[in-house]
C-alpha positions in Angstrom: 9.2 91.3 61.8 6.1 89.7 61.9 3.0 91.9 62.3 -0.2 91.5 63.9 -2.1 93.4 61.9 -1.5 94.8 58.1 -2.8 97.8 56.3 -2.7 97.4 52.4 -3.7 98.6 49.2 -3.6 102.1 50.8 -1.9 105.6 49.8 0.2 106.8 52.3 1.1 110.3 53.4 4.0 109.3 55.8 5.0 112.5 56.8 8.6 111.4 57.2 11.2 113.8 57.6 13.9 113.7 55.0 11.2 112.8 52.0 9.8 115.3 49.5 6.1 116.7 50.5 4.4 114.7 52.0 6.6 111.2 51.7 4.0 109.4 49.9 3.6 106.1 48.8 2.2 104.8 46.6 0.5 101.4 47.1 1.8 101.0 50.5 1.3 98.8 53.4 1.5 99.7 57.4 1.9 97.0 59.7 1.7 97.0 63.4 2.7 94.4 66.4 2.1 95.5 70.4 0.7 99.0 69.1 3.6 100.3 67.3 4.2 100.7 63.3 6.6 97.5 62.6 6.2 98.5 58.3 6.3 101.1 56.3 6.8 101.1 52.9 5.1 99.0 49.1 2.7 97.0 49.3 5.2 94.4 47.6 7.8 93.9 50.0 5.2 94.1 53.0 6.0 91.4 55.4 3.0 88.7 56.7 0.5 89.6 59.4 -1.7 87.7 61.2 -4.6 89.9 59.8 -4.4 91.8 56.9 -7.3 95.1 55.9 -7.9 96.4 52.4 -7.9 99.9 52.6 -9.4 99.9 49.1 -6.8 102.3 47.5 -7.8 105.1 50.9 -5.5 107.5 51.8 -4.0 107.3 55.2 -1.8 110.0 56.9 -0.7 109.9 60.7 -3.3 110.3 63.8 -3.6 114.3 63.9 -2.5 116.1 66.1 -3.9 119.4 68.0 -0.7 121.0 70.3 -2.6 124.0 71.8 -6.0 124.0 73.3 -7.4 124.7 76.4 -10.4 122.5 76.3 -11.2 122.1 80.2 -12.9 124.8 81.7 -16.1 125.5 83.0 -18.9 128.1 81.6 -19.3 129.8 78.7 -18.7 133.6 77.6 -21.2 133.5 74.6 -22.4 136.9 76.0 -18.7 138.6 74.9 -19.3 137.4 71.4 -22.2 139.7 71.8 -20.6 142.4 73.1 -17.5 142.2 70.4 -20.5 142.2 67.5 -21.2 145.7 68.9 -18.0 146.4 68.7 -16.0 145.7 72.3 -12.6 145.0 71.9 -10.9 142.0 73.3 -8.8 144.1 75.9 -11.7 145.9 77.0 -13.6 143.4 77.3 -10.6 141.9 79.4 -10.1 145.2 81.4 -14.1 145.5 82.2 -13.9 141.6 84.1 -14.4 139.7 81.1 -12.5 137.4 79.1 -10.1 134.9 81.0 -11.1 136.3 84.4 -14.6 135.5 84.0 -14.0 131.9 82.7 -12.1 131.8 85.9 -14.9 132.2 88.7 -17.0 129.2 86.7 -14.2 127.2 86.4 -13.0 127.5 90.6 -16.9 126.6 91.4 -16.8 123.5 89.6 -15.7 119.7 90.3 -13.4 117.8 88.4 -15.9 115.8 87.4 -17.8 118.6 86.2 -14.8 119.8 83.9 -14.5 116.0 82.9 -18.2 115.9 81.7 -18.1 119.3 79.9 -14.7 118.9 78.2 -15.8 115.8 76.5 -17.9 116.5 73.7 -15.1 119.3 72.6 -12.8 116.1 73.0 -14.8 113.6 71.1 -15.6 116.5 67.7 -11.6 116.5 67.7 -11.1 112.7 67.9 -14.0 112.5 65.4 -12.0 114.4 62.9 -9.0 111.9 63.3 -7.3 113.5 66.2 -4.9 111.1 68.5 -3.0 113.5 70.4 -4.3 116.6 71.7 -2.1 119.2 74.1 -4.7 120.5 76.9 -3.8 123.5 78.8 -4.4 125.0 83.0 -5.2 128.3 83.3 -8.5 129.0 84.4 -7.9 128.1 87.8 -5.2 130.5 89.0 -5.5 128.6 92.4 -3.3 125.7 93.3 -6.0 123.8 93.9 -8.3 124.9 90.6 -5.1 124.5 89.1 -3.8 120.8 90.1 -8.0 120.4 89.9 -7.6 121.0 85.4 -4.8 119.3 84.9 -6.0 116.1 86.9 -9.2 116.5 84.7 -7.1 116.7 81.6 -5.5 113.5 82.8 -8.6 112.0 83.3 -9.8 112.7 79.7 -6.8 110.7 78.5 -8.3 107.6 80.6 -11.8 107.2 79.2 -11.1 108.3 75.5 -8.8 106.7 73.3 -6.4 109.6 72.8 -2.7 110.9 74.1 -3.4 113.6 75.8 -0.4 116.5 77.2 -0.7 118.7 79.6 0.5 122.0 80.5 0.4 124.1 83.1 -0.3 127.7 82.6 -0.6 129.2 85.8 0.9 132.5 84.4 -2.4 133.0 81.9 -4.6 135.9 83.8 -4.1 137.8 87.0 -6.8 136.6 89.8 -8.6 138.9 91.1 -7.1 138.5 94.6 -3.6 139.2 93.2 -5.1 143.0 91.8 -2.1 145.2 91.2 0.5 142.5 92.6 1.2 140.6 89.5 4.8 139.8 90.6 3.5 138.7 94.1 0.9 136.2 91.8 4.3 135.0 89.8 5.5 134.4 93.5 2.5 131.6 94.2 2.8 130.4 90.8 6.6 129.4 90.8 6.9 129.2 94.8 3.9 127.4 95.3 1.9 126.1 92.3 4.6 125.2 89.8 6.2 122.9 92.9 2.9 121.0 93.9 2.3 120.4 90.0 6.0 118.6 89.2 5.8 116.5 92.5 2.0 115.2 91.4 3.5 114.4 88.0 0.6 116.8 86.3 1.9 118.7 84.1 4.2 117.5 80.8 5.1 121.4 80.0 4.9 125.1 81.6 3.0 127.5 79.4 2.7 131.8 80.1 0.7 134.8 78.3 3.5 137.4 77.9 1.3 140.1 76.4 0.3 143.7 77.3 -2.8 141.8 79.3 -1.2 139.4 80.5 2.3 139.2 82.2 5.9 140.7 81.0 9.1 139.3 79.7 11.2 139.8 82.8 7.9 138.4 84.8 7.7 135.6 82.2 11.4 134.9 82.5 10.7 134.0 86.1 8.4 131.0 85.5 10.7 129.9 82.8 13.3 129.8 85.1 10.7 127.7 87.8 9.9 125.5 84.9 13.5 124.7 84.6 14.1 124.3 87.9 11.6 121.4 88.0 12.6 119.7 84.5 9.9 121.0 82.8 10.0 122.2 79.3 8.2 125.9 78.6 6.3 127.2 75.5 4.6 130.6 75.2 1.8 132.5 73.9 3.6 135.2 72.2 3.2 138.3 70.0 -0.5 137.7 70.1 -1.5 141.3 70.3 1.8 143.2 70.3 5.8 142.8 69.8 6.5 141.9 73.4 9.5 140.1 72.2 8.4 136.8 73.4 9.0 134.6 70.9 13.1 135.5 71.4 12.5 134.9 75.0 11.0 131.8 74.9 14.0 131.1 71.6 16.8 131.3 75.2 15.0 129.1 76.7 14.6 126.4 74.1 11.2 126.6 74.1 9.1 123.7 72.7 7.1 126.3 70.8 5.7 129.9 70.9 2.2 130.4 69.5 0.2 133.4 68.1 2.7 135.5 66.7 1.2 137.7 64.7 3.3 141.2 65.8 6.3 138.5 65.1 9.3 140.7 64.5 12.5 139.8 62.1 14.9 138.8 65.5 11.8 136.8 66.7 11.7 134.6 63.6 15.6 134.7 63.9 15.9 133.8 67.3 13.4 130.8 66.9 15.2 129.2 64.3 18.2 129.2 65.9 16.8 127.8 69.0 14.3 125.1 67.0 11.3 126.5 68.6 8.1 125.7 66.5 6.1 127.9 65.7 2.2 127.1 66.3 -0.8 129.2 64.2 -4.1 129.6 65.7 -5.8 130.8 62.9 -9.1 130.6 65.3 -8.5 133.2 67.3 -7.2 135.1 64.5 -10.3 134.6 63.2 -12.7 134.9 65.6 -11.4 138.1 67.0 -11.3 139.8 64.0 -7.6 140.3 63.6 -6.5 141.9 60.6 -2.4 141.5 61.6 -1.2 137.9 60.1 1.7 136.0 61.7 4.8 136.5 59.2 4.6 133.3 57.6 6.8 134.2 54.6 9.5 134.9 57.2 9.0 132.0 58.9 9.3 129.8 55.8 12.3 131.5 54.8 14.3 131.0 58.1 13.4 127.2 58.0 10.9 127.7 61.5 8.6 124.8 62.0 5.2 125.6 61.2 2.7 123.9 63.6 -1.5 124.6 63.4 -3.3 124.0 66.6 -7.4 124.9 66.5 -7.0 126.8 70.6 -10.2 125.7 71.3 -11.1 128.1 74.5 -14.2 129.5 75.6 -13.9 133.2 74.9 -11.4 133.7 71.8 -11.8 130.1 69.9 -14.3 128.1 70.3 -13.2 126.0 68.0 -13.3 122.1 67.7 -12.5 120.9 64.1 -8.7 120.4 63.5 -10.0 119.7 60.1 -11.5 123.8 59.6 -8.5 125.1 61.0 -6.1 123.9 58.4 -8.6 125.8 56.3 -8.7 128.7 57.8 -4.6 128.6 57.9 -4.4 128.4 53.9 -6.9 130.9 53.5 -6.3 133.2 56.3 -2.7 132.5 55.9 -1.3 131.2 52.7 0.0 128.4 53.7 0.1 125.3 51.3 -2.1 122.4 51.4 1.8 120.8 52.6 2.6 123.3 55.1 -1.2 122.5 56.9 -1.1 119.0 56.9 2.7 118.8 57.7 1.1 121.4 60.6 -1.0 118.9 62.2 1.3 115.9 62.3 4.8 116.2 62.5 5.4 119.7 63.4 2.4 119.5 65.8 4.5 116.5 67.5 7.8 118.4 67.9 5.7 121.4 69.3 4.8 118.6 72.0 8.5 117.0 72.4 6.6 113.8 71.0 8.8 113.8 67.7 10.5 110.5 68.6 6.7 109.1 69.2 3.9 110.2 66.8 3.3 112.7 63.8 4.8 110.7 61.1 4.8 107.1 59.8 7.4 105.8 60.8 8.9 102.5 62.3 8.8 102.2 66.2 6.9 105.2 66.5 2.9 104.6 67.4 0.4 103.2 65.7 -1.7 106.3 65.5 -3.1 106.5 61.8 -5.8 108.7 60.0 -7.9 106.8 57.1 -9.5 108.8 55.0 -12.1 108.9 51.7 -10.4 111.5 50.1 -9.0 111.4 46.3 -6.3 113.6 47.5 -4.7 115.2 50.6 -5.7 118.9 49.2 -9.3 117.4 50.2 -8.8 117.9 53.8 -7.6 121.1 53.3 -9.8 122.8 50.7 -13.2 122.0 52.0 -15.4 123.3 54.5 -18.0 121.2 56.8 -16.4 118.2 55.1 -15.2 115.1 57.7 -14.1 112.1 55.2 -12.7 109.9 58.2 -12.7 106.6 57.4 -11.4 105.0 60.4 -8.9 106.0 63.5 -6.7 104.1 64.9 -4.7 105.0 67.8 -2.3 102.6 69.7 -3.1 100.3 66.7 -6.5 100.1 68.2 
């Protein structure tokens, strides 16, 4: 097929399923027609394009991938960092007003264009790292209006940047402090109410809950999975985050897209999610940034075959974190994971945490032209080194 534009002279980390590592080749050649890959493959047998780019022997992997964040809300909770340096806990911190809540009351008094303006410089350090799809999450809302209100906004950051952005809709993230002591009558407005204004808008590409000792329990959890279904919505889940609330097997019956945290991960977790295909996704910035000392079960993980995704949870209280590039770091480091496993983490298993397998995440024909360039001798580069952005180029769309 004719292309319109060619890539050669380059190294390529194709990410394809079904090839060794990385799938790279060496001296290879990407074209792309109408913003899709139409070649991959040697330089050699590339086909001709109506303009051709020297990559100069630079690597190129996919467009990365971020598949858990929640970078729209309002405020800031700077003054809980303080707090935890003097030695608060995160659930006291929650059970004194703090945390989610508070995120909450800045969030409800501010427009969508003021969540717009704030969300995008956490949006532009991600796409400056090479980042072409990025997951953004509700939940500071806890309204149907604040609600609709981020996911619009979310929307509307996938309008005036260059990036495919996903929504979710995580009504089920903190109890409101209107809904005191009624958690169940809250799970009421969010899958009576909430959950069926959201589907008819079109807002939301997935349903998201926090079953957690904070947050809300499996058989309350079960409920909005149940809603999600209802509406055609696939579900993920923050799970095991900070205790064995058996989640992860929850969200394995309902063939979740993913469950995320893990770390109190048990045996028939890991189990049940292999069965099931549900990704797992790492946040090693909250693990971090809270002090954990309880790592996900990654061994286990590897050893049942589970998907291993990395997402950076960039949120306002737990991870305020906007380099894709740091938390594949922080994974192999924090984690063990292998300079394979972290950049396999933010491309293709990032894209089947998002149902986008079919789309991005790997180079691959028909799938977008969403490529990475990088001045790197080696892939380990963007994994071993702090403060280091070698971005060459992004492309996304083949733009």
């Amino acid at each position: 097929m004719q292309s319109d534009r060619l890539w050669t002279n380059a190294r390529l980390a194709t990410m394809q399923d079904g090839l060794p590592g990385l799938g790279v080749i060496e001296h290879g050649a990407i074209g792309m027609a109408a913003g899709a890959i139409t070649y991959v493959g040697s330089m050699a047998d590339a086909p001709s394009a109506a303009e051709t780019i020297d990559c100069e022997g630079r690597w190129i992997t996919p467009g990365l991938i971020d598949p858990h964040t929640h970078l729209v809300f309002a405020g800031d909770r700077i003054a809980e960092f303080e707090l935890r340096q003097k030695g608060a806990s995160y659930e006291e911190i929650a059970r004194a007003g703090g945390g989610i809540v508070s995120t909450v009351h800045a969030t409800r008094a501010a427009s969508e264009a003021d969540l717009v303006a704030s969300a995008l410089p956490r949006l532009d350090a991600l796409i400056a790292e090479g980042v072409t799809t990025v997951e953004i999450k509700s939940g500071y809302g806890l309204s149907a209006a604040d609600e609709a209100k981020m996911l619009r906004a979310a929307r509307v950051l996938g309008k005036v940047r260059p990036v495919t952005v996903r929504t979710t809709f995580l009504g089920a993230h903190a109890l409101p402090g209107e809904y005191a002591g009624d958690a169940d009558g809250y799970i009421d407005l969010v899958c009576g109410t909430m959950m069926p204004e959201i589907a008819a808008a079109g807002l939301a590409d997935a349903v998201d809950a926090f079953c957690e000792n904070i947050g809300f329990t499996p058989a309350q959890t079960e409920r909005v999975f149940a809603a999600a279904a209802k509406h055609g919505l696939p579900v993920k889940l923050h799970a095991e985050q900070l205790s064995n609330q058996h989640g992860a097997a929850l969200a394995a019956r309902h063939h979740a897209l993913s469950a995320d945290h893990l770390e109190y991960l048990d045996d028939a977790g890991v189990a049940a999610m292999a069965a099931a295909g549900t990704v797992a996704v790492l946040l090693p910035g909250a693990y971090y940034f809270l002090r954990e000392t309880k790592p996900p079960p990654v061994a286990a993980l590897r050893a049942a075959g589970v998907p291993i995704a990395l997402a950076t949870d960039c949120n306002p209280g737990t991870s305020p974190l906007t380099s894709i590039l740091l938390t594949m770091n922080m994974a192999a480091v924090q984690f063990a994971l292998t300079v394979d496993e972290c950049l396999l983490g933010v491309t293709r298993h990032a894209a089947r945490a998002l149902g986008l397998a079919g789309e991005v995440g790997s180079l691959a024909v028909g799938k977008h032209c969403d490529l990475a360039i990088w001045d790197i001798a080696r892939p380990a580069d963007l994994v071993g080194r702090i403060g280091f952005n070698p971005l060459h180029q992004r492309i996304w769309m083949g733009r």
